[in-house]
VEXROPA-657652 format. One record per residue: y, z, x of N, C-alpha, C, O in turn; residue number from 1. Coordinates in steps of 0.001 Angstrom, whole numbers, plus 500000, padded with zeros to 6 digits. Last residue first. Layout:
BEGIN
n_y:n_z:n_x:ca_y:ca_z:ca_x:c_y:c_z:c_x:o_y:o_z:o_x:resi
Y:Z:X:Y:Z:X:Y:Z:X:Y:Z:X:NUM
...
This chain:
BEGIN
n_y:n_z:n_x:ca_y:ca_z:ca_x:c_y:c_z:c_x:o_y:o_z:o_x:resi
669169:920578:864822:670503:920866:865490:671211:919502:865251:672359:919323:865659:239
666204:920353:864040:667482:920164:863015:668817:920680:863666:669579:921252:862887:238
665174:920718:866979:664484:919495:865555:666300:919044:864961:667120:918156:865199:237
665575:923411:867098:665980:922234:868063:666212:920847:867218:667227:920200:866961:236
664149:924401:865082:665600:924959:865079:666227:923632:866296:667318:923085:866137:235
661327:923790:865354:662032:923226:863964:663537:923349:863886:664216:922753:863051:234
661216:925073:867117:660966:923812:867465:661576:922941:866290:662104:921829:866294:233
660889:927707:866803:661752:927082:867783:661966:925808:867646:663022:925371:868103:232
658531:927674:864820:660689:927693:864352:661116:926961:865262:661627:925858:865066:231
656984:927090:866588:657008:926342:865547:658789:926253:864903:659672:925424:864682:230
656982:929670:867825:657088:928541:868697:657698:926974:867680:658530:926125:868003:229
656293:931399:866048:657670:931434:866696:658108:930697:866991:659307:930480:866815:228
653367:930558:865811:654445:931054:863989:656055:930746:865199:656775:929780:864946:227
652447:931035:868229:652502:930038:866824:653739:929929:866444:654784:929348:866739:226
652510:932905:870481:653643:932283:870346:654082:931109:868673:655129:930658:868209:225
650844:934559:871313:651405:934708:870025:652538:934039:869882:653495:934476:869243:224
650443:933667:874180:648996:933441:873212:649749:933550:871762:649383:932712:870937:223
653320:932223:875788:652554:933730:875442:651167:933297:873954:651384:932627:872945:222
652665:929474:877775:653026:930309:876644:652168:931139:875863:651017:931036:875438:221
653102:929625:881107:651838:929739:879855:652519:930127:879030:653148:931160:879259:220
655571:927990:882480:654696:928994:882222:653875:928914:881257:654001:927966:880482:219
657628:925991:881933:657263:926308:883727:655764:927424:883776:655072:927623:884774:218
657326:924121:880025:656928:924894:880765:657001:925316:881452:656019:925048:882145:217
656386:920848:879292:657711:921270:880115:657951:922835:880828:658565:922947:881888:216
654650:921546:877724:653760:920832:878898:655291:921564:880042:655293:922327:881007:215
656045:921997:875304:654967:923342:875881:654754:922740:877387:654694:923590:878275:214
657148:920065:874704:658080:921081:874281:657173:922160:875851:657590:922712:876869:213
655391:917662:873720:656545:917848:875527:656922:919527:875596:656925:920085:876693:212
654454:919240:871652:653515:919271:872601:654602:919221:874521:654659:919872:875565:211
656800:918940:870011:656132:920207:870308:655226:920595:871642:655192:921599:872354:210
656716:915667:870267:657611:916824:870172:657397:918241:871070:657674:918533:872233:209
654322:915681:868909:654580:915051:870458:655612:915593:870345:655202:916752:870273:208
654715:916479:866032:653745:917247:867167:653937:916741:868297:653633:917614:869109:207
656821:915603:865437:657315:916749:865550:656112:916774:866303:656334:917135:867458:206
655396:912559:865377:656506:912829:866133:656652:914279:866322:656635:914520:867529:205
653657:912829:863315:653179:912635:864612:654373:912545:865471:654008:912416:866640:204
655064:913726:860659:653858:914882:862002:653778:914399:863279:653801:915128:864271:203
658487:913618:860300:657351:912774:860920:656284:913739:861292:656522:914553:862184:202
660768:914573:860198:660076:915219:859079:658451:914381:859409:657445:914621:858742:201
662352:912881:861965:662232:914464:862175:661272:915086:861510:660798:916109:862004:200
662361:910405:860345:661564:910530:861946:661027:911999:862011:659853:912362:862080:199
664004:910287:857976:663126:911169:857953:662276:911337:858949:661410:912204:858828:198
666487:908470:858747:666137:909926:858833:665241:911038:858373:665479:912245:858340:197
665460:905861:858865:664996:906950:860426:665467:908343:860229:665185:909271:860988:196
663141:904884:856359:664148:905857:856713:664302:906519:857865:663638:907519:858138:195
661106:902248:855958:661444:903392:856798:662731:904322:856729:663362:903988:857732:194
661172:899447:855473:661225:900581:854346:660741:901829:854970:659873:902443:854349:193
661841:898582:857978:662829:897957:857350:662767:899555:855539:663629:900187:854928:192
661100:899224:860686:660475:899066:859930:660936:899307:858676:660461:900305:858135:191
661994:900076:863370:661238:898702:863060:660876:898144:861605:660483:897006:861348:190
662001:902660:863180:663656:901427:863839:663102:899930:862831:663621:899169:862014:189
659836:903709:863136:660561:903472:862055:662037:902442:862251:662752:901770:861507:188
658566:903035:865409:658106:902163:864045:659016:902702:863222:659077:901985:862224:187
660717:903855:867300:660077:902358:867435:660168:902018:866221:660996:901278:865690:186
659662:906546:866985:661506:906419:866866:661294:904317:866651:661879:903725:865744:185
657220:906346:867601:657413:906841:866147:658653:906027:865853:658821:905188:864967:184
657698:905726:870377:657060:905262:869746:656889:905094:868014:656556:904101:867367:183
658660:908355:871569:659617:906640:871324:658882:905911:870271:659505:905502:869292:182
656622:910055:871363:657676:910318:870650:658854:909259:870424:659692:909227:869522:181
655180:909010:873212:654357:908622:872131:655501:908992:870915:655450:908475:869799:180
656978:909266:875836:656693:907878:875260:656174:907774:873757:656501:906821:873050:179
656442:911726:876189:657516:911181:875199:657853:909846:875307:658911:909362:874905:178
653435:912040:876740:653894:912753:875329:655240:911872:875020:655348:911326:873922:177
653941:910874:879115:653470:910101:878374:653413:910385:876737:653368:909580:875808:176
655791:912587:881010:656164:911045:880647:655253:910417:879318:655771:909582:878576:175
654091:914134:881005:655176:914124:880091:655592:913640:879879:656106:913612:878760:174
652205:912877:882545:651505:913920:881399:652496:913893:880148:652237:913750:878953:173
652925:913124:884892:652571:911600:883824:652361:911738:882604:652332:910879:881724:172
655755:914584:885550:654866:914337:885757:654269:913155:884506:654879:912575:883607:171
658696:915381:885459:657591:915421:886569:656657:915629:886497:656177:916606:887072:170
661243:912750:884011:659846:913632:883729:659014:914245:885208:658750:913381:886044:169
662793:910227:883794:663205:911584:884190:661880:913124:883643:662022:914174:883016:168
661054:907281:884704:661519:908368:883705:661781:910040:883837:660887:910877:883965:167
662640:905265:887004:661715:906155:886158:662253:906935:885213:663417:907218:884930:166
663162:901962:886810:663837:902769:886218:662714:904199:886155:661924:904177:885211:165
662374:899136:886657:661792:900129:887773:662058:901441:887529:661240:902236:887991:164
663378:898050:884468:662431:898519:884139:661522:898987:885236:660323:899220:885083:163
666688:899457:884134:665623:898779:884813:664218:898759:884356:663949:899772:883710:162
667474:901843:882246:667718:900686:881906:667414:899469:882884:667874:898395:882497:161
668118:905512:881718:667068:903936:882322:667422:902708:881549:667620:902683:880334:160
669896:908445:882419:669417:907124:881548:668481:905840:882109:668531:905563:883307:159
670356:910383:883442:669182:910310:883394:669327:908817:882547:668259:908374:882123:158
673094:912121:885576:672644:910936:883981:671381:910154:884768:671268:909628:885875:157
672868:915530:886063:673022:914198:886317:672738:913007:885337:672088:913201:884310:156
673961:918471:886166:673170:917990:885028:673238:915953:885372:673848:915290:884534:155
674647:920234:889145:674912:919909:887578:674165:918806:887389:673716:918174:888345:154
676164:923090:890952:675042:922218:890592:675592:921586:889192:676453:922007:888420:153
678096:922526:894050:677955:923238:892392:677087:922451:892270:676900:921430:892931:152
680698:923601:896598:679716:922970:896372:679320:922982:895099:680216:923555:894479:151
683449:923055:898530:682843:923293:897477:681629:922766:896880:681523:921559:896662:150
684739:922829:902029:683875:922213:900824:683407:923046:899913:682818:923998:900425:149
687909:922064:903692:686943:923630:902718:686387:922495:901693:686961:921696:900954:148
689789:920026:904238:688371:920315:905120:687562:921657:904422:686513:922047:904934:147
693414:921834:904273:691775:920557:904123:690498:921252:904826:690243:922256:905491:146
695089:923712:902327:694362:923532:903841:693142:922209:903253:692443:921930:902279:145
695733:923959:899935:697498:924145:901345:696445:923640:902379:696937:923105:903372:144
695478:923135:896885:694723:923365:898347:696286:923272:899180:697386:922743:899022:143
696750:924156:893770:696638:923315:894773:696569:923398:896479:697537:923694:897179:142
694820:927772:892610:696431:926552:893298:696280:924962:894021:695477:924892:894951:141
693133:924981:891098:694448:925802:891192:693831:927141:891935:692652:927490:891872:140
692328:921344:890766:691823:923159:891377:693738:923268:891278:694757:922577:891317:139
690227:919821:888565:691800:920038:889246:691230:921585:889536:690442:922416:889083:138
688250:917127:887855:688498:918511:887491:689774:918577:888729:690127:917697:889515:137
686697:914428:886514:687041:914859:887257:687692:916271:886971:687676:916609:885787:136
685439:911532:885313:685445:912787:885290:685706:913493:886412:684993:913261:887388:135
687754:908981:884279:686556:909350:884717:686329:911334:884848:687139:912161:884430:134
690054:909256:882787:688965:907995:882523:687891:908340:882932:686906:908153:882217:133
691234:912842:882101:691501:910958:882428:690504:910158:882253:689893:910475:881232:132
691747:915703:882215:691442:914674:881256:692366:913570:881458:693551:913353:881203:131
690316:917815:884209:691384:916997:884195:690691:916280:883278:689471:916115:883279:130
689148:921241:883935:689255:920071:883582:690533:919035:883313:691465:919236:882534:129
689491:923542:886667:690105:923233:884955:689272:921633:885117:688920:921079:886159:128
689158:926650:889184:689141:925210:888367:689192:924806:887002:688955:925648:886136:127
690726:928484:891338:690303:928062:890319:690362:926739:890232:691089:925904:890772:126
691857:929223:893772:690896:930043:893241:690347:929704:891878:689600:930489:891294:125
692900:928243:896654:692674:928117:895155:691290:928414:895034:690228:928169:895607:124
695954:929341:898071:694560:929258:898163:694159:929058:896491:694742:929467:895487:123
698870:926948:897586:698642:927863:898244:696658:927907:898492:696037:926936:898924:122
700658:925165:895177:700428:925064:896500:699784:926468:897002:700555:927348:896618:121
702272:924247:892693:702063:924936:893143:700826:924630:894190:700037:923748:893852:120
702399:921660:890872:702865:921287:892229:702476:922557:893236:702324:922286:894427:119
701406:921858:888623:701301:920775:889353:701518:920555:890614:701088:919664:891346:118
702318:924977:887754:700939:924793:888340:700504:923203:888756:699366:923083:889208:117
704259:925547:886806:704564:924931:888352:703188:924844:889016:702892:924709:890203:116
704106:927033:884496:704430:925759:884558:704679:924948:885355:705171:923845:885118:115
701390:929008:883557:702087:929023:885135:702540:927161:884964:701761:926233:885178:114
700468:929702:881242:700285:930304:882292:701555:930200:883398:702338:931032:883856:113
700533:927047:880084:701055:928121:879380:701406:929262:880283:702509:929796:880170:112
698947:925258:881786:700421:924643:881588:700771:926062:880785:701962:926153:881084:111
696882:926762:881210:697000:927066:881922:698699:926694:882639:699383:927308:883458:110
695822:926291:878490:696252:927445:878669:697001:927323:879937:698071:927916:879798:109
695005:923209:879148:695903:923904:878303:696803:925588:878157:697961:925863:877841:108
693281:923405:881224:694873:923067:881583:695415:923539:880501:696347:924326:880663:107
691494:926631:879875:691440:925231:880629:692997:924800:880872:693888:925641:880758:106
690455:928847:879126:691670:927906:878561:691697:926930:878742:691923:926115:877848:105
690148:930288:882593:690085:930569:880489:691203:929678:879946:692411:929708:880182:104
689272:928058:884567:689981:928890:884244:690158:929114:882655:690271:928269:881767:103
685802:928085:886210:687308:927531:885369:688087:928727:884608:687721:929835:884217:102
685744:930051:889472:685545:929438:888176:686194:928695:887108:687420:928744:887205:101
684111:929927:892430:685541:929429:891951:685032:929159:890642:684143:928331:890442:100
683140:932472:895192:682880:931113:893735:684106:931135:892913:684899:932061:892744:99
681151:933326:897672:682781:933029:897164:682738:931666:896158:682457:930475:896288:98
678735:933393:898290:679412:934737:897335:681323:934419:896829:682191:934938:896127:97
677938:931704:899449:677957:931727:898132:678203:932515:897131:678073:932535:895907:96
679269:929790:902459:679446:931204:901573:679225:931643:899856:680186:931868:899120:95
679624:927231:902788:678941:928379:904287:678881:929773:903533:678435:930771:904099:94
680278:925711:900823:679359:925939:901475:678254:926660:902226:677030:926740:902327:93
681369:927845:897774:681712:927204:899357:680093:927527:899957:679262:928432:899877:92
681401:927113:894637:681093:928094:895853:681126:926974:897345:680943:925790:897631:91
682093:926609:891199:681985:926235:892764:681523:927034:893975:681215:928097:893435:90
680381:926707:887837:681427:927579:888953:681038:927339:890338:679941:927700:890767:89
679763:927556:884791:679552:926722:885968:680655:927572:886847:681383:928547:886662:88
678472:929429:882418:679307:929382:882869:679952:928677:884547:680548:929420:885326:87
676197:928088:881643:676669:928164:880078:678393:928320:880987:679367:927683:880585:86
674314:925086:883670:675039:926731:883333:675633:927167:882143:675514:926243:881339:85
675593:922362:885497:674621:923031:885057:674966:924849:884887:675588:925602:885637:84
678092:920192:883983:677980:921324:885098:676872:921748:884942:676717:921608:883729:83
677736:916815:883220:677785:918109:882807:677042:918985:884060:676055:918756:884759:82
676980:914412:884577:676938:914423:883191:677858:916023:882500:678460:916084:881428:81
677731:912330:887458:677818:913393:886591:677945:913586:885488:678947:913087:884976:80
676812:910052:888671:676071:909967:887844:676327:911430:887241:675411:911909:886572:79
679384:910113:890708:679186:908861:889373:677954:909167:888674:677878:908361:887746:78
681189:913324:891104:679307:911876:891634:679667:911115:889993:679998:911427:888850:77
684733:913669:890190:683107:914112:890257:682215:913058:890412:682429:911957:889905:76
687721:913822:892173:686526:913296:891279:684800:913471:890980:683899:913322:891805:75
690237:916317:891863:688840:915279:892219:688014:915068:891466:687571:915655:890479:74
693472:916901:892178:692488:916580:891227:691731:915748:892286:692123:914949:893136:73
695670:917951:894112:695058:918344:893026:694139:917940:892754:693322:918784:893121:72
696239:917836:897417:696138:916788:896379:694954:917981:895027:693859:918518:895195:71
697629:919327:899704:698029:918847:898691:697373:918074:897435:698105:917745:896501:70
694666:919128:901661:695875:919546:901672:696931:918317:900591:696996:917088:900634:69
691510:918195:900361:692046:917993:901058:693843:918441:900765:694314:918088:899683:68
688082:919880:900361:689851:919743:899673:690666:918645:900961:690347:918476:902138:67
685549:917810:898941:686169:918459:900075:687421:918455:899762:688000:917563:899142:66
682942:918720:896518:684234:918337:896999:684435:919094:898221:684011:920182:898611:65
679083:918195:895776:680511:919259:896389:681768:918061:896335:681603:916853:896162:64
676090:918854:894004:677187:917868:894610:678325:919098:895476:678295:920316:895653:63
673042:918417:893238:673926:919417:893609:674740:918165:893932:674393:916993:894081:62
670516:918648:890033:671098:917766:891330:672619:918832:891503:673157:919579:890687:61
668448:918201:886882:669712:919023:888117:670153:918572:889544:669407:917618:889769:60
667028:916876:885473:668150:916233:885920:668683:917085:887076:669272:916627:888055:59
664204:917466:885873:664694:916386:886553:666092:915942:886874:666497:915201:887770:58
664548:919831:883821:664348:919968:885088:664624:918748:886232:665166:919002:887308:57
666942:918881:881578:665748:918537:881690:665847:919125:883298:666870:918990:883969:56
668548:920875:879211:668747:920118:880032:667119:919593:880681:666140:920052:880094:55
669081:920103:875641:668736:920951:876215:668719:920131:878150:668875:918915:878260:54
670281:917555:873794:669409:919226:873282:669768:920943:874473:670271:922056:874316:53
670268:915591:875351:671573:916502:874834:671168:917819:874221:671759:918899:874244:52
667928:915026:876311:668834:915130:877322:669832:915914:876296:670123:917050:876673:51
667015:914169:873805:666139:914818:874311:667215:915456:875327:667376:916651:875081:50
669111:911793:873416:668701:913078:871853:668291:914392:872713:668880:915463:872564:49
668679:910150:875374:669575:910348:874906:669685:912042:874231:670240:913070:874619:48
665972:909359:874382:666096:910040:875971:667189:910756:876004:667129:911882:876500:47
665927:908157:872315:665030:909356:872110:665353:909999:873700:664912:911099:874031:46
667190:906140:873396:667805:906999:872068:667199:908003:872120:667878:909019:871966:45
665771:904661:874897:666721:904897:875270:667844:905850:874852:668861:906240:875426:44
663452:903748:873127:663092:904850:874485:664493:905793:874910:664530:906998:875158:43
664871:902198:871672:664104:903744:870683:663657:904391:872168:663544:905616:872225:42
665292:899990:873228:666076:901092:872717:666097:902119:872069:667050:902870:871860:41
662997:898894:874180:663940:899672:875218:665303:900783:874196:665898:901830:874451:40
662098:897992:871249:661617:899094:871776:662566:900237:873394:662705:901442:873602:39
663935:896135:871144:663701:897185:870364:662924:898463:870853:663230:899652:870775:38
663340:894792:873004:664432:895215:872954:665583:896117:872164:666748:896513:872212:37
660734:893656:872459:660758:894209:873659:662548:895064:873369:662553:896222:873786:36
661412:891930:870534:660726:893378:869938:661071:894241:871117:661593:895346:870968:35
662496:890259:871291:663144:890805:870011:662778:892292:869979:663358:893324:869644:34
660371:889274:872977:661632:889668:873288:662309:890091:872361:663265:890571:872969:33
657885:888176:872807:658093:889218:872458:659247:890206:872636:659233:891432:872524:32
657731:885873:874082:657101:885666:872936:657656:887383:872096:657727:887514:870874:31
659316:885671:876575:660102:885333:875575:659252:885582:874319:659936:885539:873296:30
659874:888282:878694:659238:887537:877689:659785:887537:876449:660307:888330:875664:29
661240:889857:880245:661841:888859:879684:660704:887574:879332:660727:886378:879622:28
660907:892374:881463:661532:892348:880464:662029:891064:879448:662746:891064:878448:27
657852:892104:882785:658879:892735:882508:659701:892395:881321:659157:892150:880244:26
655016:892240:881928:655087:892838:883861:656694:892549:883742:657147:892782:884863:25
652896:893429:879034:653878:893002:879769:654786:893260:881183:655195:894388:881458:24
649752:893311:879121:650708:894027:879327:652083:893469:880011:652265:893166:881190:23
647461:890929:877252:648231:891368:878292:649199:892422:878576:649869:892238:877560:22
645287:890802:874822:647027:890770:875029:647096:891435:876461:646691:892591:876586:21
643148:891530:873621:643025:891539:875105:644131:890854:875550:644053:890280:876637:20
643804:894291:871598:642670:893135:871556:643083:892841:873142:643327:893799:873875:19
647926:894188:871544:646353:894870:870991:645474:893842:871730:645915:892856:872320:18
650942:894705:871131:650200:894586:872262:648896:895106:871489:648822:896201:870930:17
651849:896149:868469:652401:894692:868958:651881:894103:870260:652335:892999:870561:16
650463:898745:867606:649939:897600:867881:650867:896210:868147:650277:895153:867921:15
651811:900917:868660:652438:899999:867678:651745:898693:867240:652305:897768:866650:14
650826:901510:871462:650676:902099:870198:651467:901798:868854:651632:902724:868059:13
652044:898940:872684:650523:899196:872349:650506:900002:871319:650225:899525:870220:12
654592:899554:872440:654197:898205:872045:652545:898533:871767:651995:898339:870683:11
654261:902178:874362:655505:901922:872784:654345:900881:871781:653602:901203:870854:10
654041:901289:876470:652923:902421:875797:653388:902210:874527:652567:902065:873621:9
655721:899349:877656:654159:899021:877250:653456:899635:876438:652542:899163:875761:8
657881:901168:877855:658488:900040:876994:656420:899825:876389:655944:900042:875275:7
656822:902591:880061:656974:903735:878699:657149:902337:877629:656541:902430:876562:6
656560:900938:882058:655446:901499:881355:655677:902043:880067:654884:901982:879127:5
659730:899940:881855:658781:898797:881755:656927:899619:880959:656302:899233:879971:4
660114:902769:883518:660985:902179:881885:659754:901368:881355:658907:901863:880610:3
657233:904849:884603:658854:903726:884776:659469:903410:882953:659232:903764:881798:2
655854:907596:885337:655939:906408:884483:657346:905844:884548:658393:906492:884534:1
């Protein structure tokens, strides 16, 4: 399912599309453009929410750097969101037993560590976060040799805002549970004696909720999962 479908499923189950109304083919009708732009944005929030929780199988994606002699800091893929992992960490191409991790502390500790760590020079065995505009990270020691690629997985930006745009889901199934979960996020946006903070306390949201929760899966959930599954879900819910 695309942006433009999930925007349609919204509007229908909202009845603002009913009876033999047409489906809208994009974004710039004018009879329903207020709404249409309401709705791209309860898709766009609930994708948001969903993505920061937890990571989505769609997002992962691999990248690398190549060193090149002398230069500290690189830049990370324009659609990088976050390293995939609790503890991320580089590895060379041709070798995945050789991995580079950040360093405890990060630059902070690490200006504590070793105060010639801007200019120091040799094999590097570590990485930190550089804090500037875009995202990027610094190896230590600073590379003495070019041409060594690093490779790492991580968490890519899933956002939509075409309405060719798909939806970071694999498959239609899930795409379509969290469309029905925009949908809620919709009527209460929409709906002036609504409180959106009671969405969470919503049935028909926590159960589309629950339901993406299980489809996402990679496995059967265990038959005794009720009573457990339900916390789980109530502990994500209220984070």
């Amino acid at each position: 399912m695309n942006f433009l479908g999930a925007v349609n499923r919204v509007l229908v189950n909202d009845f603002i599309l009913k009876g033999d109304d047409d489906l809208i083919t994009d974004f710039n009708s004018n009879q329903h453009e207020g709404t249409i732009r309401l709705a791209k944005n309860a898709i766009q929030r609930e994708l948001n929410a969903l993505a920061a929780h937890f990571p989505l199988d769609y997002e992962k994606k691999s990248g690398s750097i190549t060193t090149v002699a002398s230069q500290r800091i690189y830049t990370l893929p324009s659609d990088f969101i976050r390293f995939l992992g609790s503890r991320p960490f580089l590895y060379r191409d041709n070798d995945h037993s050789d991995r580079m991790f950040e360093w405890h502390g990060g630059e902070d500790q690490l200006r504590r560590d070793d105060w010639k760590y801007l200019t120091t020079e040799g094999e590097e065995n570590w990485w930190y976060w550089d804090q500037t505009t875009v995202k990027s990270i610094g190896l230590y020691n600073i590379p003495d040799t070019a041409s060594k690629q690093y490779d790492f997985d991580y968490e890519r930006n899933v956002s939509v805002s075409n309405g060719t745009d798909v939806l970071p889901f694999q498959n239609e199934t899930e795409s379509e549970t969290f469309a029905d979960m925009a949908s809620r996020r919709f009527t209460y946006m929409r709906d002036p004696d609504r409180d959106l903070a009671d969405l969470e306390k919503d049935n028909e949201y926590t159960t589309s909720f629950g339901t993406l929760l299980k489809l996402m899966q990679p496995k059967n959930p265990n038959n005794r999962y009720g009573r457990a599954y339900r916390s789980a879900d109530s502990q994500v819910l209220n984070t």
